[in-house]
C-alpha positions as CSV (number, residue, x, y, z in Angstrom):
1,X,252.0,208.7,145.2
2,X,249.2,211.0,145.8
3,X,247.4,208.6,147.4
4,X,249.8,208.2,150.3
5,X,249.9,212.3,151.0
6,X,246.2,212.2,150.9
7,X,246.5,209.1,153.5
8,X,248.5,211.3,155.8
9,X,246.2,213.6,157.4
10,X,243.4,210.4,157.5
11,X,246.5,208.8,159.4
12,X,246.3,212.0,161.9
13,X,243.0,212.4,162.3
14,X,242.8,208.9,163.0
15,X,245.1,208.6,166.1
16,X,243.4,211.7,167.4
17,X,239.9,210.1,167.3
18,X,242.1,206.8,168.9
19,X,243.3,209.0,171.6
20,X,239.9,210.9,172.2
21,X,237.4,208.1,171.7
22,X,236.8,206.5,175.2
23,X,237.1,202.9,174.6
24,X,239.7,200.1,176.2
25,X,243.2,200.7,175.8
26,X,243.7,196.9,174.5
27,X,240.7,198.2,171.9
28,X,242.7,201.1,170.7
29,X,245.8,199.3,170.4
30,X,244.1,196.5,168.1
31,X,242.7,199.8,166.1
32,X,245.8,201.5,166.2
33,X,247.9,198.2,164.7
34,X,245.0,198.2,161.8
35,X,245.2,201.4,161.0
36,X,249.1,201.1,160.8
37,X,248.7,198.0,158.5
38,X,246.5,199.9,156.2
39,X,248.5,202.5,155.6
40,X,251.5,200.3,154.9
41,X,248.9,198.6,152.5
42,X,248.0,201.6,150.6
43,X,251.6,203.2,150.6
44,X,253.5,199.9,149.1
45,X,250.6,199.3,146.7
46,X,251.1,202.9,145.4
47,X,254.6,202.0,145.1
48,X,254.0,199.0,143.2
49,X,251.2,201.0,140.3
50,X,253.7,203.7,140.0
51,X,256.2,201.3,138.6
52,X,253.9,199.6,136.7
53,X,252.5,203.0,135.0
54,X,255.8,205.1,134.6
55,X,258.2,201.8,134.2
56,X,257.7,198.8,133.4
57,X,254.6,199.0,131.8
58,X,256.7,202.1,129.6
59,X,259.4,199.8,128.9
60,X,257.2,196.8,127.7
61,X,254.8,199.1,125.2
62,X,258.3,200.3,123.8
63,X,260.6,198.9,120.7
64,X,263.5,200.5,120.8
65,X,266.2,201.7,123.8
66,X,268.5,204.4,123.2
67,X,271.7,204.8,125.8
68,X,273.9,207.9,126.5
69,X,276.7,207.8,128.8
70,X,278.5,211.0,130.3
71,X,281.4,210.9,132.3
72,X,282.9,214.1,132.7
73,X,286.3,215.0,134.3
74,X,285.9,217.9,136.8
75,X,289.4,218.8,137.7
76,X,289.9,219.4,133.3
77,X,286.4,220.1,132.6
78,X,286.5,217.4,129.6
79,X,283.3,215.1,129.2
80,X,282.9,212.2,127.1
81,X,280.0,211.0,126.0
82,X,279.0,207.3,124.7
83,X,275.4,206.8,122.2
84,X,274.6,203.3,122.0
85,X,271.3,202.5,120.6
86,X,269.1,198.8,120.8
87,X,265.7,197.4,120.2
88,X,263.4,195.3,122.2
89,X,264.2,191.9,120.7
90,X,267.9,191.5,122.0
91,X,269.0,190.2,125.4
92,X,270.7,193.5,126.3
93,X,266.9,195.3,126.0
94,X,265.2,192.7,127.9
95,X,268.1,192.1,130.7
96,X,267.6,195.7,131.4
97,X,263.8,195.7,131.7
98,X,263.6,192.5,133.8
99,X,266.4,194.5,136.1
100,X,264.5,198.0,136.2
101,X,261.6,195.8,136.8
102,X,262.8,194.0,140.1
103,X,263.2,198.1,141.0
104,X,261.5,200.0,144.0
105,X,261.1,204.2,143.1
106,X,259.8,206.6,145.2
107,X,259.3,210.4,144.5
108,X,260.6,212.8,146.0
109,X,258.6,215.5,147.7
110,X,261.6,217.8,147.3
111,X,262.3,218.3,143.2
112,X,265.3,220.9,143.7
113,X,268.0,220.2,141.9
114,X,270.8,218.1,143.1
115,X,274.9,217.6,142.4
116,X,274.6,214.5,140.0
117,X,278.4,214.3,140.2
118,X,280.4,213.4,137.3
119,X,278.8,210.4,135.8
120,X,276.0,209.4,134.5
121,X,273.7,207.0,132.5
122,X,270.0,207.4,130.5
123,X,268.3,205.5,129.3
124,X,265.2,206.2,126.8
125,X,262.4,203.6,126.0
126,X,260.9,204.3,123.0
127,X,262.2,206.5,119.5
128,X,262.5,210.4,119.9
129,X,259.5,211.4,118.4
130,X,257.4,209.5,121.0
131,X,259.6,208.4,124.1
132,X,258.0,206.4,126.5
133,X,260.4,207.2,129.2
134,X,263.5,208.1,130.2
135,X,265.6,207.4,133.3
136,X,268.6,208.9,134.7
137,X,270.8,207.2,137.0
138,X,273.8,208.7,138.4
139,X,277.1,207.2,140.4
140,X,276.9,206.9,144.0
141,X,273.4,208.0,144.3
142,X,270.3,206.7,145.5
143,X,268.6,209.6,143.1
144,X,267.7,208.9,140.0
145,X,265.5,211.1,137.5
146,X,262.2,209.6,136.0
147,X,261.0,211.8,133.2
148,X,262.9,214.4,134.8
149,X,261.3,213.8,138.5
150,X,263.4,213.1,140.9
151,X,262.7,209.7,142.7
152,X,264.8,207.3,145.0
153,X,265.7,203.9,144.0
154,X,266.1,201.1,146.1
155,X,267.3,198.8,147.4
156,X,270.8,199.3,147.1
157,X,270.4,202.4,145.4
158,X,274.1,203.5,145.6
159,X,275.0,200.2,143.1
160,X,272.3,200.9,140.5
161,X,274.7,203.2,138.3
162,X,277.3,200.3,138.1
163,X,274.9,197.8,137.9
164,X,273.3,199.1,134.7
165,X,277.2,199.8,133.4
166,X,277.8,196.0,134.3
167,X,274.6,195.1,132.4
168,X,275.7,197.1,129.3
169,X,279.5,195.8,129.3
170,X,278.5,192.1,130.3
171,X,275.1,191.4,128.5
172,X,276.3,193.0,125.1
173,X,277.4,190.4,122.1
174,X,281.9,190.7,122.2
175,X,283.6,190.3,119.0
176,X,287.4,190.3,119.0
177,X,288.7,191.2,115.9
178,X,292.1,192.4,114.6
179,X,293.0,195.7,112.3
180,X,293.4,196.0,108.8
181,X,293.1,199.0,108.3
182,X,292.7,202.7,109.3
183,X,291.6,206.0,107.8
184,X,292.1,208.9,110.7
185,X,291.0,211.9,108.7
186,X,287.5,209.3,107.7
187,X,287.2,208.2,111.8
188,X,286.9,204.9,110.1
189,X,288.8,201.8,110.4
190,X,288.6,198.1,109.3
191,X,289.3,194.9,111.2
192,X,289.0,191.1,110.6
193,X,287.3,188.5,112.7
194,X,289.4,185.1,112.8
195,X,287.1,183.3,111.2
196,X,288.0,185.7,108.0
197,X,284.6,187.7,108.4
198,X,285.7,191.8,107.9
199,X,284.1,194.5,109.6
200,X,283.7,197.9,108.7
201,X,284.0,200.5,111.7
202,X,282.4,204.4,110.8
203,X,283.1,207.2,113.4
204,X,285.0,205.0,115.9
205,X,286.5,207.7,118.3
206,X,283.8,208.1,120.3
207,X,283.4,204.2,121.3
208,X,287.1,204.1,121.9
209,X,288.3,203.0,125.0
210,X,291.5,201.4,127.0
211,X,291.8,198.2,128.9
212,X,290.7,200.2,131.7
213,X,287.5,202.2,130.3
214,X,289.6,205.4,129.8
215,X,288.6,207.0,126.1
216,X,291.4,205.8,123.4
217,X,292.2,207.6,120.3
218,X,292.3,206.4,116.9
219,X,295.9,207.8,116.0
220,X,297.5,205.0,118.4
221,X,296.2,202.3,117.4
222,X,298.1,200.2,114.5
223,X,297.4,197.7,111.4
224,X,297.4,194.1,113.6
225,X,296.1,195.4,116.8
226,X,293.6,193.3,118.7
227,X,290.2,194.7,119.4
228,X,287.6,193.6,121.1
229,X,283.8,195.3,119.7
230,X,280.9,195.6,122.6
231,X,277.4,195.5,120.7
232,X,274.0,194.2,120.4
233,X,275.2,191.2,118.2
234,X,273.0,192.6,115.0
235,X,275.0,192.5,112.0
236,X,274.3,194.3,108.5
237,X,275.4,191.3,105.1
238,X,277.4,194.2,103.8
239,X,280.2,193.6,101.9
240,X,282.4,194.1,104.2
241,X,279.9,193.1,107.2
242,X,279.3,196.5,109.4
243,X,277.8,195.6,113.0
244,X,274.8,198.2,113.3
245,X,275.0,198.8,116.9
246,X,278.5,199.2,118.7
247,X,278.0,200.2,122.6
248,X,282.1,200.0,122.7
249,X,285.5,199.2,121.3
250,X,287.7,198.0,123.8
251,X,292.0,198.4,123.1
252,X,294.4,196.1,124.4
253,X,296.3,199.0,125.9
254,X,296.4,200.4,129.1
């Protein structure tokens, strides 16, 4: 993006040399469309390497995502937070990096901070000893944060927020399964597929949620409810089967 600041002043200096130079007005209008065209040249190609270098390129060099989710309730001041973790070979990582890819970002001149509202999404390419990059993306805005610099997304920057939150919810592998048991004081719980397949579930409250995406607690949930696991489809052959990565576990109350 440097390039199109430094284009800027060569822009001005250019239409004062068009409007000083004494040559035929149809002359400096051909120059003047040229030198427009240029510009929009240089500034989209700019656009398109910085995705490459800070994105996509990023997200292809990487092996593993990691997801956290914050939604936090201003008028009680609660905030609940969601850790879903991935790697490169499912269809969840590579929906997500063929969507970021189709992407346009451009940085902001202004890095102030900014109110971010009450939800948000990241999402980190690579582990946490050598990220590749991380994106922020926030509800109802066009800003998003890449590697902590602020940068508009576009087009339709507004939707990106739900969009990735659609991608998560639709793209991830569902399992309904039914309970069998639960420990409260553990945060652990069992359940059974129909096909007769059991599932062990470790620190479950925080992937709780209601029909309707609110959080759900363990304590009302009963032996023979129906339950419906959001994940990355990988399973552990445990005995009882555990699936690794759980994005969310959906009630069937309200």
């Amino acid at each position: 993006m440097d390039w199109v600041m430094c284009l800027l002043p060569m822009a001005v200096c250019f239409v004062g040399v068009l409007l000083t130079v004494k040559i035929s007005r149809n002359h400096k209008r051909v120059l003047a469309a040229a030198g427009v065209v240029l510009f929009l040249c240089v500034a989209f190609g700019s656009l398109a390497v910085y995705r490459v270098q800070k994105i996509a390129k990023p997200i292809r060099e990487s092996d593993t995502l990691a997801v956290a989710e914050m939604n936090l309730n201003s008028f009680r001041g609660d905030v609940e937070m969601n850790d879903f973790q991935t790697n490169a070979s499912t269809e969840l990582y590579q929906a997500l990096e063929e969507y970021l890819g189709k992407k346009i970002y451009l940085p902001c001149i202004n890095q102030d901070t900014f109110d971010a509202g009450g939800q948000d999404v990241i999402l980190q390419f690579g582990s946490n000893d050598e990220a590749k990059v991380w994106l922020a993306f926030y509800a109802d805005s066009r800003i998003c944060l890449v590697d902590g610099k602020k940068a508009y997304i576009f087009p339709n920057g507004k939707a990106v927020y739900r969009e990735i939150e659609e991608i998560l919810a639709s793209v991830s592998t569902h399992t309904a399964v039914t309970v069998t048991a639960i420990d409260e004081e553990n945060d652990f719980l069992m359940a059974e597929e129909e096909n007769g397949k059991l599932y062990a579930f470790h620190k479950i409250s925080e992937k709780l949620r209601t029909k309707n995406g609110k959080q759900a607690k363990l304590e009302d949930l009963a032996v023979g409810d129906e339950l419906t696991v959001l994940s990355d489809g990988r399973v552990l052959l445990s005995d009882p089967y555990q699936i690794e990565n759980v994005y969310k576990i959906y009630t069937e109350g309200e």
